[in-house]
FINU-933520 format. One record per residue (C-alpha): x, y, z. Coordinates in steps of 0.02 Angstrom, whole numbers, plus 50000, padded with zeros to 5 digits. Example, Ala and Ser with C-alpha at 12.3 -4.5 7.8 and 13.67 -1.06 7.14 Angstrom:
// FINU-933520
506154977550390;506844994750357;
This chain:
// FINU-933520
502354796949730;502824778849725;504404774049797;505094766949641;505214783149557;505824791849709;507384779149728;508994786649742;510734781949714;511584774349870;512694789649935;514794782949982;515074780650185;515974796950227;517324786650363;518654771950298;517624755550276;519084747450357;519154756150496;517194752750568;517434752350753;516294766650841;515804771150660;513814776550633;512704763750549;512324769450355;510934780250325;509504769850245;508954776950066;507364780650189;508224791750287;509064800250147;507254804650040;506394811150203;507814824450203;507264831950029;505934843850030;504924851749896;504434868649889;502834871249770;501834882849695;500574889749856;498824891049844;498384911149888;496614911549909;495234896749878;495194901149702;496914903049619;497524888849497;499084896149439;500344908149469;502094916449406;503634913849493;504284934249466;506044931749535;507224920649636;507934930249769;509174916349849;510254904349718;510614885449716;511664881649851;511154894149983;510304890450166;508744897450188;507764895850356;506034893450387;504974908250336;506454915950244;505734926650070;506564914649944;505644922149796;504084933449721;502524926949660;501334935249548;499464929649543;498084938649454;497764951349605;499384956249686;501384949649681;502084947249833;503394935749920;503394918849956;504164912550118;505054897750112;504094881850213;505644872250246;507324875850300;508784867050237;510084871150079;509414875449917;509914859149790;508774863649615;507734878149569;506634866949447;505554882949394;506634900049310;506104917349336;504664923249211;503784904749210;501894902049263;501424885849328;499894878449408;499494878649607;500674862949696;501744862449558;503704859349580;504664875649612;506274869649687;507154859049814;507884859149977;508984845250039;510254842250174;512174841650131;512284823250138;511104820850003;511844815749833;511524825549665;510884809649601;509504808749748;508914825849700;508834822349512;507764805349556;506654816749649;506284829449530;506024818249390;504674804649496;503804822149567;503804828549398;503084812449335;501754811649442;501144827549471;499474831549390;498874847949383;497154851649434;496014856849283;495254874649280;493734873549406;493984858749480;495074866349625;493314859149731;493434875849870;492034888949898;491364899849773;490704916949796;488624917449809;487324931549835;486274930249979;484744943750036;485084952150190;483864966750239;483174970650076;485284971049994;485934959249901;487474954049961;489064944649886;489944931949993;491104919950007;490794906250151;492414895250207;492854884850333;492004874350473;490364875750554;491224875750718;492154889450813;491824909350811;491534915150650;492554930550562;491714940250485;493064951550360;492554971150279;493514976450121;493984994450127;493485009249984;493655004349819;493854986149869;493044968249865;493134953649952;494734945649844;495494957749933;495684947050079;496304932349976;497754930550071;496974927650241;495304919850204;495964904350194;497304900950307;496074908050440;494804894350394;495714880750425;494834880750601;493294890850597;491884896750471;492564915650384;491614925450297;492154937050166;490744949750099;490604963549982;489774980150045;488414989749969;489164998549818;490664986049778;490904969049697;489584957449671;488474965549794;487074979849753;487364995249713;486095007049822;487125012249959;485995026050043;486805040950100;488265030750085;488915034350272;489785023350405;488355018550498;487085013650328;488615001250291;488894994950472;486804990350484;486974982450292;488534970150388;487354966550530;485944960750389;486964950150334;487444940550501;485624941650552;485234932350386;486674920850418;486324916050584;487854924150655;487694929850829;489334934350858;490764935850731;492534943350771;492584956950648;494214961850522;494044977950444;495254985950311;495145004850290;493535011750298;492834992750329;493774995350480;492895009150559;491204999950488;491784984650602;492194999050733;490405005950748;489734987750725;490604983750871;490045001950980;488485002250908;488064983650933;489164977051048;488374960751120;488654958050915;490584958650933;491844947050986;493294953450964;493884966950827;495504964850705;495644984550595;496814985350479;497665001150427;495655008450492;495015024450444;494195034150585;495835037750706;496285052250623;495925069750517;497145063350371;496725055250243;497585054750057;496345063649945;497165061849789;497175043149809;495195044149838;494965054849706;496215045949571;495485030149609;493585038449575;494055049449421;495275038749321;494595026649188;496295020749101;497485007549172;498985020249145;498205033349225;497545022749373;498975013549430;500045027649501;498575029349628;498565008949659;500385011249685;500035022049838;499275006749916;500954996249927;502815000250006;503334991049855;502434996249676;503004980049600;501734971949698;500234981549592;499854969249454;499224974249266;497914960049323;497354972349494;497234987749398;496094979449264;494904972049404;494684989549455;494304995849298;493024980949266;492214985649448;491955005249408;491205000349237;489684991349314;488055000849322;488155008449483;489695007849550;490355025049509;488875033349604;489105021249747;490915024549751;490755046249756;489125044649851;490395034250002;491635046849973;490585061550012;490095056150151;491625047950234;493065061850156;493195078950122;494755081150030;496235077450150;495175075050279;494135060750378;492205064350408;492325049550543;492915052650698;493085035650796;494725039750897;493975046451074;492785030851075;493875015251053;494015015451259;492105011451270;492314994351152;492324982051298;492954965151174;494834963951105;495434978351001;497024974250873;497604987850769;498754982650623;499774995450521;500744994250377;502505008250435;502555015850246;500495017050220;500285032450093;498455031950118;498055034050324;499765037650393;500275024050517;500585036950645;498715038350688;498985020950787;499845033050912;499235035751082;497705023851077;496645020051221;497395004051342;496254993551295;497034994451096;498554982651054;499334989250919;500564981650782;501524993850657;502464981650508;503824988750404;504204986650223;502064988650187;500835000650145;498935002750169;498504985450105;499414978950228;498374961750254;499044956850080;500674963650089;501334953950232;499944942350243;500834929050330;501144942450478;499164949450495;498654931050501;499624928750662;498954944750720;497064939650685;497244922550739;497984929150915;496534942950916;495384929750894;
């Protein structure tokens, strides 16, 4: 942005011109830009272009603090807030409720009191005038590839550094590896994080064996051995949480650390009427209730998420894949794993994150863990927890890690 098109209007000395003595200096038209902010469309995951601002949830004029939610954003997986990056008052809200608009795009500004109307306006209009959009595809990140890994192919997607311990994230049932679009790439900013499909999901094959914990855990160690990873800190959702779990008891000098999220394994419960909705139905009406059970909030369950699933069950394979897993990890209401009693014997860091209202694995199985577990229980989410309150399991993962 030049700063001809960001020049304001000089703003009226607030003390008596004739009256000077002691007074402060004017503020230079300088000082007076660097205290408007702009708060743009965020980029949630390496490859979303665009997304729809859902709904204001503070109005022109208010003071919002940094991190406050300030509004809901719906991309083509999941809605959920935005928290604000600035702190300051409120001045425009250039972008209403309903409108889609591309990644770094103008949503609204925040300015201090001193700053006139007239600054805002020039703002808006230079930012508006020289923001270009970044054509479909050419957002330049990662894209997801297929590598061989002990006789599987496997789906990945690779970002970040070469340097620094790798992670190394597992989707949960049902799941793929968008579903950690929320984390991968914050996380990266420092390290290299890989984000895989299992056996049986995605992009990845379909043959999944017997379909049991410990097939899935040696198909995740394939895949570092053909990556060259020697160590990865492991984040697990679900039932890619007790995969990272036995990854990390059954291989430990494999294991730095271990992040599970909402994990399956710590308990007999399980919701078997969301693992059987999710395998039976094949229409989006029909399916979504049992999305909903994933989220505190159903809002956050997009016509775009339910669709993906639909697309995923269609391929050729997936449906066996997906009831071969679930006979051997559930039966019914109940958990086939049992991981509980052996968490004490993982000798690297142990995080366990929880979302308070999960419908799926109640939250209450993070109870009475061994000492060597630190566990972290968020309200207002469910089971998907990781994309829920993303901003929150990021902290956790990159203090875990």
């Amino acid at each position: 942005m030049t700063d001809e098109g960001r020049r304001p209007q000089r703003i009226p000395n607030w003390w008596d011109e004739e009256d000077s003595t002691d007074k402060p200096a004017s503020r230079s038209e300088e000082d007076i830009m660097a205290d408007i902010q702009p708060i743009t469309m965020p980029k949630w995951g390496l490859a979303m272009e665009e997304g729809m601002l859902a709904r204001w949830t503070v109005d022109v004029g208010a003071a919002i603090e940094l991190g406050q939610e300030i509004m809901d954003i719906e991309t083509t997986k999941i809605a959920n807030v935005f928290e604000s990056p600035v702190a300051g008052v409120l001045r425009r809200r250039v972008v209403d409720d309903g409108d889609t608009v591309p990644v770094g795009a103008l949503l609204g500004v925040v300015a201090g009191p001193d700053v006139t109307d007239e600054a805002v306006d020039d703002f808006v209009n230079a930012f508006l005038e020289n923001f270009t959009p970044e054509e479909s595809g050419e957002a330049g990140g990662p894209v997801p590839e297929t590598v061989e890994a002990g006789g599987r192919r496997i789906r990945r997607l690779k970002a970040g550094s070469e340097s620094g311990e790798p992670i190394v994230f597992i989707h949960g049932f049902g799941a793929d590896l968008s579903t950690w679009m929320l984390n991968q790439a914050p996380l990266a900013e420092e390290r290299p994080v890989h984000a895989i499909d299992l056996p049986g999901h995605g992009g990845s094959g379909k043959e999944v064996g017997d379909g049991s914990v410990e097939v899935l855990a040696r198909a995740v160690l394939a895949y570092m051995d053909a990556e060259g990873l020697d160590t990865a800190h492991l984040v697990g959702h679900s039932l890619g949480a007790a995969i990272a779990a036995t990854i990390a008891l059954e291989a430990p000098d494999r294991v730095s650390g271990l992040t599970l999220v909402a994990p399956a394994g710590l308990g007999p419960e399980i919701s078997g009427d969301f693992i059987a909705g999710f395998i039976k139905e094949s229409r989006a009406r029909k399916l979504r209730p049992y999305l909903e059970m994933l989220v505190a909030d159903p809002d956050l369950v997009t016509a775009d998420m339910v669709e993906d699933v639909l697309k995923f069950k269609r391929l050729d394979g997936a449906l066996a894949a997906l009831q071969a897993i679930a006979a051997a990890n559930f039966d019914e209401n109940t958990q086939r794993v049992s991981l509980r009693d052996r968490l004490g014997g993982i000798g690297v860091p142990v995080h366990v994150v929880w979302g308070e209202a999960d419908r799926v694995l109640p939250a209450s199985h993070a109870e009475g863990l061994p000492d060597n577990v630190t566990v972290t229980v968020i309200p207002g989410a469910g089971h998907i927890v990781h994309m829920e309150k993303a901003g929150e399991v990021n902290k956790v993962i990159t203090g875990a890690s």
